[in-house]
Phi, psi and omega in degrees: 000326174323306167276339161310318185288314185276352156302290165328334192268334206284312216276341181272326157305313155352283157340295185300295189295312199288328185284034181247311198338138154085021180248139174313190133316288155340297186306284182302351160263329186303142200270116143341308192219193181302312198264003174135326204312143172225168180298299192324283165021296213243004167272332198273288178308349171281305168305321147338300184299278221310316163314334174295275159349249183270033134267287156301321171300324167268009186067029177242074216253127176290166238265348213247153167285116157254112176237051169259355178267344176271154172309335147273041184260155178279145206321135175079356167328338193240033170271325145239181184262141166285153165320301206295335166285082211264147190328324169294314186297276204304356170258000176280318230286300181296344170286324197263346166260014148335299210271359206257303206277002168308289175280013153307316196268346166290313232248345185257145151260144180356317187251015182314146176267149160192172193241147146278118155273350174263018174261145192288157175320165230353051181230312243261009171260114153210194185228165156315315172291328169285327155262001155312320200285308147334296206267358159296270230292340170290323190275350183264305194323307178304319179293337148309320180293321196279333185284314174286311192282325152320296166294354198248014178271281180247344192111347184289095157265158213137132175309307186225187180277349188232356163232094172272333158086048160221143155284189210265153144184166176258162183324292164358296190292307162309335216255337182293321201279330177277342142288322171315303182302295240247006137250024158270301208258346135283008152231038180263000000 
């Protein structure tokens, strides 16, 4: 079960790191939606969760300063990159804490105990296999935000880089099938 879960986490990092590929600078910062989401962003809050996760909870704490991560950090702080942050650091930054919470799920067993403090009073015991379980469904959700946010950049879309899980079509087509959509839905 172990591995499964860490395969799965392996495979929504994967995910995450390929859509900023083949992208501009620009690109992986511009805010997306109403609230900001960007690509970079959500590669930079994802190395947060995970360090949190499988560090701190296991007393095992990566060895680096995240300090968007701290409780006086300013809000959402850890959602985007500062200039000073450049898009090569912060995807080095998320590989090293990769390679941090990699050894946590080597070296704990499942059922290893740990407290989440940010989390409310009796909620905060947990193990290992729960939190493995969180940070899949936290690290693919975000590969979702990033899978919209890539295509609303350049257009690129897709499940994995060799599995796209779209049928074939050309611009033609997408452009037919989305008018087709949005009259249906202007005459809802």
């Amino acid at each position: 079960m172990k591995d499964v879960l860490h395969d799965y986490l392996r495979q929504g990092r994967d995910v995450v790191l390929w859509k900023l590929e083949g992208l501009t600078e620009r690109d992986v910062r511009r805010p997306k939606t109403p609230t900001g989401t960007n690509l970079l962003g959500l590669v930079k809050h994802l190395a947060g969760v995970e360090a949190g996760y499988l560090g701190v909870v296991f007393g095992r704490p990566f060895p680096e300063p995240l300090p968007w991560m701290e409780l006086d950090a300013e809000p959402d702080a850890d959602l985007w990159a500062t200039a000073e942050e450049f898009p090569a650091a912060v995807v080095a930054l998320y590989r090293r804490v990769h390679a941090h919470a990699d050894a946590t799920i080597a070296a704990l067993p499942l059922d290893a105990p740990g407290e989440v403090p940010w989390w409310r009073p009796g909620a905060r015991a947990v193990t290992l296999q729960r939190v493995l379980v969180h940070l899949v469904a936290e690290t693919h959700r975000h590969a979702g935000h990033a899978d919209l946010a890539r295509e609303l950049v350049d257009g690129a879309a897709g499940h994995r880089r060799d599995v796209s899980n779209l049928p074939d079509g050309d611009a033609a087509r997408w452009a037919a099938h989305r008018a087709r959509l949005q009259e249906v839905a202007d005459r809802a």
